[in-house]
C-alpha atoms as one frame of an Amber mdcrd trajectory, in Angstrom:
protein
   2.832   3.745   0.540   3.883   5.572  -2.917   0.769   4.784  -4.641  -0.570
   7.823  -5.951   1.668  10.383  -4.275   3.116  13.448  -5.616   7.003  12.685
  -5.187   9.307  15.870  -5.868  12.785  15.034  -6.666  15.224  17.456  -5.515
  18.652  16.698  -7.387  22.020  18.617  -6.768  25.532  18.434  -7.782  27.293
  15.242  -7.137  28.750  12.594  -8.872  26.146  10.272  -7.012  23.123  12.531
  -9.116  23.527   9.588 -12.096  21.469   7.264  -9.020  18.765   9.987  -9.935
  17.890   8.061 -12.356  17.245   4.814 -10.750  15.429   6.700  -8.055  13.070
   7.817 -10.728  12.699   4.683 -11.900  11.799   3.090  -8.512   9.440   5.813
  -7.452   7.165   5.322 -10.920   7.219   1.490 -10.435   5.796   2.216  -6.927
   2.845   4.010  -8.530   3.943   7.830  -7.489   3.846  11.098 -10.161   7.317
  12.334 -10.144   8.487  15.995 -10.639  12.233  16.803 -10.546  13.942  19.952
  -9.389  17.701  20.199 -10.056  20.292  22.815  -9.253  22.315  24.221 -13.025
  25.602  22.205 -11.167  23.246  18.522 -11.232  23.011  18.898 -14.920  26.592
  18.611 -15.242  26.381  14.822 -13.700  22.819  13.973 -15.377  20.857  15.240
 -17.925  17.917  17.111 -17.303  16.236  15.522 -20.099  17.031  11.764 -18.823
  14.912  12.579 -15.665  12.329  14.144 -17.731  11.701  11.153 -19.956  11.725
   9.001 -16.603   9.526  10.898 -14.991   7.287  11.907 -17.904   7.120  15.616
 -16.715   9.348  18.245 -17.626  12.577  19.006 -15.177  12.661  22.326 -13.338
  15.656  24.073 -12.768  15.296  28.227 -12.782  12.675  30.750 -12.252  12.209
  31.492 -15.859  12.113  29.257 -18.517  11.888  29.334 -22.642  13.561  31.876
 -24.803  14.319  35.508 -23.703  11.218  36.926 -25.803   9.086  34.475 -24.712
   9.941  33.679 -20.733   7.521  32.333 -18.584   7.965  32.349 -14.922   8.001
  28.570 -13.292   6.216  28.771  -9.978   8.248  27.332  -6.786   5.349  27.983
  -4.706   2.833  26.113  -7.315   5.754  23.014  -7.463   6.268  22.978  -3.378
   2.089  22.966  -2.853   1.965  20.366  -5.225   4.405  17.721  -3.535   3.038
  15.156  -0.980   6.781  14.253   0.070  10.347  15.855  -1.307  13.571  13.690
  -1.763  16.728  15.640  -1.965  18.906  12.483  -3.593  22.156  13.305  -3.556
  22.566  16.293  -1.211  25.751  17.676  -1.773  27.425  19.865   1.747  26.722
  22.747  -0.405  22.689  22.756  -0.821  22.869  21.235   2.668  24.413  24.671
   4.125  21.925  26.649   2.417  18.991  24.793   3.662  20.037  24.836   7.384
  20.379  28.671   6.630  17.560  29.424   4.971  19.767  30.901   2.131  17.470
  31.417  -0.975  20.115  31.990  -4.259  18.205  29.625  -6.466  15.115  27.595
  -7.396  15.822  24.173  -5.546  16.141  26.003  -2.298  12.723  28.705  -2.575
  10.832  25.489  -3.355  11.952  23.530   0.062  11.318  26.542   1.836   7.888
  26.971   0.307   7.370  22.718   0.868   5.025  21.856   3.582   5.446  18.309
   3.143   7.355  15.609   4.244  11.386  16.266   3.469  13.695  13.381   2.772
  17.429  14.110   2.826  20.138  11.543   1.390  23.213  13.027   1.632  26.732
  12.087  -1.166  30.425  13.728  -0.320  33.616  12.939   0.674  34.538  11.516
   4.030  36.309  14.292   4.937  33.033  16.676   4.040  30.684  14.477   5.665
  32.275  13.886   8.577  33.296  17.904   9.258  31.534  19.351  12.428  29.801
  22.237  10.285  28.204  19.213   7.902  27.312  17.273  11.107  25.890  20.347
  12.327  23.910  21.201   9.147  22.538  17.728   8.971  21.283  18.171  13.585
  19.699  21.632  11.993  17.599  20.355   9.274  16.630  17.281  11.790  15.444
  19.532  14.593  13.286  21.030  11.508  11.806  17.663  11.250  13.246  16.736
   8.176  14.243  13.340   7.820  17.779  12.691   7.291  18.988   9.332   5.687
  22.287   8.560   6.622  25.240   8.210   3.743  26.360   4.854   3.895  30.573
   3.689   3.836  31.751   2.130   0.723  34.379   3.145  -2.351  33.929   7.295
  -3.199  34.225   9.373  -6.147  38.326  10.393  -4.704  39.350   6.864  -4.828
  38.725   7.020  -0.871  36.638   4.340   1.191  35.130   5.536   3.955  31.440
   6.916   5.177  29.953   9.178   2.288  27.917   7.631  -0.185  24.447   8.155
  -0.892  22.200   5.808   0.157  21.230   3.456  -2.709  17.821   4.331  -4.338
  15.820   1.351  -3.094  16.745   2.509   0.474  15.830   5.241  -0.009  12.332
   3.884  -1.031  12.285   1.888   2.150  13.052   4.883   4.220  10.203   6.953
   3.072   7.741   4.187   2.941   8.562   2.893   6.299   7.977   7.001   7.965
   5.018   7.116   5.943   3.008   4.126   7.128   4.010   5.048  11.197   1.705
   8.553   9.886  -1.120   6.752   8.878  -4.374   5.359  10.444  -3.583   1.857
  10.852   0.098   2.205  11.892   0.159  -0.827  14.637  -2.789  -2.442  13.615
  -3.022  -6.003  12.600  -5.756  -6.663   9.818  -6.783 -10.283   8.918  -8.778
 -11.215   5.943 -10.173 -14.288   3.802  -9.285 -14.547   0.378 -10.491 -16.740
  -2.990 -12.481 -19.568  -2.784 -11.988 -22.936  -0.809 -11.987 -26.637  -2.695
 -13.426 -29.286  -1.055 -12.175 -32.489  -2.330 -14.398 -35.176  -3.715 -11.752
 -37.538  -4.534  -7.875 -36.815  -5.421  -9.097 -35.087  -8.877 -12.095 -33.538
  -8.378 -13.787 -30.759  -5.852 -16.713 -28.812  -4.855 -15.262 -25.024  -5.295
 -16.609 -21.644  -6.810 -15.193 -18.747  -9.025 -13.917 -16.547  -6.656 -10.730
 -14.921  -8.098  -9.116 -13.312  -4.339  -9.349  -9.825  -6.365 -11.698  -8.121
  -3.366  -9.408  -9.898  -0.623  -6.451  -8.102  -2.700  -7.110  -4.962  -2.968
  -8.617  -4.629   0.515  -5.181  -6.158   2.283  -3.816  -3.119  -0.663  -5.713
  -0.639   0.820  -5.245  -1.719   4.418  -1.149  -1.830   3.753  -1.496   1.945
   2.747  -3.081   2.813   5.833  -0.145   1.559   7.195  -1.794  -1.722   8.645
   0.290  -4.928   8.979  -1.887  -7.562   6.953  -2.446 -11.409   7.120  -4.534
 -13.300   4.221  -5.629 -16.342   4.580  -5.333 -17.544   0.896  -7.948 -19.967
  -0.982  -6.817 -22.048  -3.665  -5.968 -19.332  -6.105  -2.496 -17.583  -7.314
  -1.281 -14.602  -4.879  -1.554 -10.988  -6.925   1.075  -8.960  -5.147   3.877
  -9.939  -2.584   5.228  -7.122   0.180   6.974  -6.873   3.233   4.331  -6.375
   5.766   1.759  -8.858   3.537   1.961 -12.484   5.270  -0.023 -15.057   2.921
  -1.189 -17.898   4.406  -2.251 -20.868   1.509  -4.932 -23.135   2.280  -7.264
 -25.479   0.685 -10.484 -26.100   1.840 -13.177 -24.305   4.115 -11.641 -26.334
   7.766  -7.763 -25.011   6.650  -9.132 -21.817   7.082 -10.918 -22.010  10.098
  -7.528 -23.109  11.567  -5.588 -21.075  10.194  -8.255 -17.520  10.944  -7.710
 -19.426  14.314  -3.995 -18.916  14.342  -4.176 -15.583  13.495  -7.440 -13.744
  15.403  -6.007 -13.293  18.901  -3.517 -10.665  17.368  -5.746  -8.997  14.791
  -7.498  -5.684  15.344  -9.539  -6.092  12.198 -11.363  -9.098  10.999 -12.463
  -9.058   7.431 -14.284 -12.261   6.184 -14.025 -11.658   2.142 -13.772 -15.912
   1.254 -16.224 -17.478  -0.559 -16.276 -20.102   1.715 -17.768 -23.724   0.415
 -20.931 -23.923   2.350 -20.994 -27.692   2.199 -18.437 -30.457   1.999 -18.395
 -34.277   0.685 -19.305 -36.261   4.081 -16.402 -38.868   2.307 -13.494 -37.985
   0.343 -12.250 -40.902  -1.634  -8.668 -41.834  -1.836  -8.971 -42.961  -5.399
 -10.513 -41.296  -8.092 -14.348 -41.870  -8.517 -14.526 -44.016 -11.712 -17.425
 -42.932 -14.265 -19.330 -46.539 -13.999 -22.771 -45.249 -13.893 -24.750 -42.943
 -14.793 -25.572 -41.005 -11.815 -23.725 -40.340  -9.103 -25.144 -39.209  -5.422
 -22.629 -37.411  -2.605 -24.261 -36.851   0.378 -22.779 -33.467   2.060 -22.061
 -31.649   5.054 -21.786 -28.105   6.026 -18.826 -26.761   6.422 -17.559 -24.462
   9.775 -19.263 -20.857   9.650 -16.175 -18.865   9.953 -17.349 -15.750  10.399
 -19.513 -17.071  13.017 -16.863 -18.423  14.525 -15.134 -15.712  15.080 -17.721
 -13.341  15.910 -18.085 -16.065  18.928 -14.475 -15.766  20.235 -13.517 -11.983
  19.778 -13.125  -9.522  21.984 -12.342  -6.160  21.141 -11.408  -7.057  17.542
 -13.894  -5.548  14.188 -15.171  -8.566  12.398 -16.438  -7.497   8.813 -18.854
 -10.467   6.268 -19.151  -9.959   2.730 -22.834 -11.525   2.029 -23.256 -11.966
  -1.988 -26.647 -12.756  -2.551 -29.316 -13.083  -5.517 -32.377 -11.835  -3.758
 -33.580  -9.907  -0.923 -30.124  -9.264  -0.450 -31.009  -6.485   2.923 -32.871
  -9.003   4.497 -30.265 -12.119   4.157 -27.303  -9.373   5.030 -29.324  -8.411
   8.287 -29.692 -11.621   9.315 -26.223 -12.978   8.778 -25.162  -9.669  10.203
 -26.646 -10.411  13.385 -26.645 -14.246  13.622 -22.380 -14.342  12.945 -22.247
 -11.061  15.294 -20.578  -9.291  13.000 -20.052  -5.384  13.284 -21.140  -4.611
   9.674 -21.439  -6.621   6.851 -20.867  -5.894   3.103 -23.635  -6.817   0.226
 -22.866  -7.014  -3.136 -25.369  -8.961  -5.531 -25.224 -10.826  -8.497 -28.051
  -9.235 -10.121 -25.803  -5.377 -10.429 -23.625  -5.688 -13.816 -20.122  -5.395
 -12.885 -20.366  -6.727  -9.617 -19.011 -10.347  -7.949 -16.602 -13.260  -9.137
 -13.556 -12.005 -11.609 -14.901  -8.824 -12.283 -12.488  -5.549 -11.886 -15.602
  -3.764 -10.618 -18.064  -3.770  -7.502 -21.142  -2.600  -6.269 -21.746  -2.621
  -2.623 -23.656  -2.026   0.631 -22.401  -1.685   4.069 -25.165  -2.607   6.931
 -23.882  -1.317  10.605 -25.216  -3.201  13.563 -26.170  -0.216  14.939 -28.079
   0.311  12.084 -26.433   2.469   9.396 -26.848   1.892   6.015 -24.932   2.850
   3.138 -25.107   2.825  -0.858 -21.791   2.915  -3.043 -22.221   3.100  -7.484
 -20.414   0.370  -9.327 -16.544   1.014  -8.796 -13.381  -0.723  -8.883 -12.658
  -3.076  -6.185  -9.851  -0.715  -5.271 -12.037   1.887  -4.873 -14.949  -0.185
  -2.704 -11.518  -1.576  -1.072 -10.969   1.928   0.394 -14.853   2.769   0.875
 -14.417  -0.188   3.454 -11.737   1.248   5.685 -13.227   4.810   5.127 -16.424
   3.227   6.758 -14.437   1.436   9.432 -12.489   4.189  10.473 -15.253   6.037
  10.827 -17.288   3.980  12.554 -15.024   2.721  14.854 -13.203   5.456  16.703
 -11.480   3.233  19.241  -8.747   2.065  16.069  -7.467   5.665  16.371  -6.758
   5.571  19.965  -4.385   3.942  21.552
């Protein structure tokens, strides 16, 4: 949910600013661009330029900065327009007052009036403080704003007291923001199911009939589909998982009939269907249980096919979006049409072997998307990242009904 966003860090004066820090830390390792604001009491607790070598930008505190002959004036408005979300971590009673009252006396507090984003609050004070009817009223006034207030949790205080007043630790903090982010996006309450990597199918104990799919297009589309807030299921091929999260549910099989079962398991509850595999299209008719001992020179299997998935599927659903990925070598429209219409698919994606940068291992992709209704459309050579999020952009799209409950 971080990935990519423009997190502003709003630090004030408590003993709890050294979890700053940490914060910092956390939000960079989640893939967001950090800015932090602090009020001249913060840097009394933490330095302004610790947070400015964590966050690799420099740390604004005043309306002016630089020498008196040489002052330039430090935009609030520029800083607030900038921020996708802003984090005040810790909150002391102090800033809190101000911001319930609108009361502009310094930097911090013109920027989160100027913010139009997303405001995260995470209060740190006494016991006494926090639980005082004017701080409880403070903290009702900024949630009938719509910011969104994260609780101080109970534990041992700066006085020596225990009691309810610390900040909430930096992680959940994290968890907080990601978890109101995803209920604003697209997919919030959707269920999205996709095929992953390659399937083995086992000639004897040792050896098996496979491919050199690498899962990276199954990856970053179940990425892409957890940052539009999407609870994701992959159904996992024989190859090593390349990210673990809490709304990600991998499901490790083997061969080409594991999967069916398994896409079986899953498909009643899934909105979205997404058939990325390279599925095995054929399977020893015999599997021997010992290994197949080199005794002659040529060696015959006689094989089957194995179950159409996608087809499968397509079959069975009802109101879910089924998406193929066809990779093909030649007349790659034609084969897509047909498989497009044969599995019942709603669209299906091409990529071909004959573009540079595009199918097994590669970083990169170049693909097609064929509607059934019809539409076509042409993407460059990108990172599967990138043609992971020209998917949903083309699903979303196309399928209006995803957006309505």
């Amino acid at each position: 949910m971080l990935r990519a966003k423009n997190v502003l860090l709003a630090v004030t004066g408590s003993i709890a600013a050294y979890k700053a820090a940490e914060l910092t830390r956390l939000f960079i390792k989640a893939g967001a661009r950090v800015k932090v604001c602090m009020t001249p009491e913060a840097a009394e607790f933490i330095t302004p330029l610790t947070l400015a070598t964590l966050s690799k930008n420099p740390v604004h505190t005043a309306f002016t900065e630089g020498e008196k002959s040489s002052r330039v004036w430090d935009s609030h408005v520029d800083l607030a327009a900038w921020a996708d979300c802003m984090v005040f971590a810790p909150l002391t009673a102090n800033t809190l007052a101000k911001m319930a009252q609108g009361q502009s006396d310094n930097f911090l507090i013109a920027t989160y009036l100027s913010a139009r984003c997303p405001v995260f609050v995470a209060t740190a004070m006494d016991l006494d403080m926090y639980a005082h009817p004017t701080t409880q009223s403070n903290l009702e006034a900024l949630a009938r704003h719509g910011e969104q207030v994260i609780p101080s949790g109970f534990g041992d205080l700066a006085s020596g007291w225990v009691g309810v007043g610390r900040m909430a630790e930096p992680q959940q903090i994290i968890d907080r923001m990601e978890t109101f982010m995803r209920a604003s996006q697209p997919l919030y309450g959707k269920r999205v199911l996709l095929t992953a990597g390659p399937t083995h199918e086992p000639i004897d104990p040792v050896r098996f009939i496979g491919n050199h799919s690498s899962g990276k297009m199954g990856f970053a589309l179940a990425r892409i589909a957890l940052e539009l807030g999407a609870a994701v299921t992959v159904v996992l091929g024989p190859v090593a998982p390349q990210f673990e999260e809490e709304d990600l549910v991998l499901v490790p099989v083997q061969t080409a009939v594991e999967m069916l079962e398994a896409v079986r398991a899953h498909f009643a509850q899934s909105d979205i269907f997404i058939a990325a595999a390279a599925v095995s299209d054929y399977r020893p008719r015999v599997v021997s249980a010992q290994k197949v001992k080199r005794e002659q020179r040529a060696l015959s299997l006689e094989l089957i096919e194995t179950p159409d998935i996608l087809s499968v599927m397509g079959a069975q659903k009802k109101s879910q979006i089924t998406v193929g990925f066809a990779l093909e070598t030649e007349d790659e429209e034609k084969n897509a049409l047909k498989k497009l219409i044969e599995k019942k698919a709603d669209c299906m994606v091409i990529n071909s072997l004959r573009d540079p940068g595009s199918g097994f291992s590669h970083d990169t992709n170049q693909i097609k998307i064929l509607a059934r209704d019809g539409e076509k459309i042409a993407f460059d050579l990108k990172s599967k990242l990138a043609v992971a999020a020209d998917i949903f952009k083309f699903i979303l799209r196309k399928y209006h009904a995803l957006r309505e409950d």
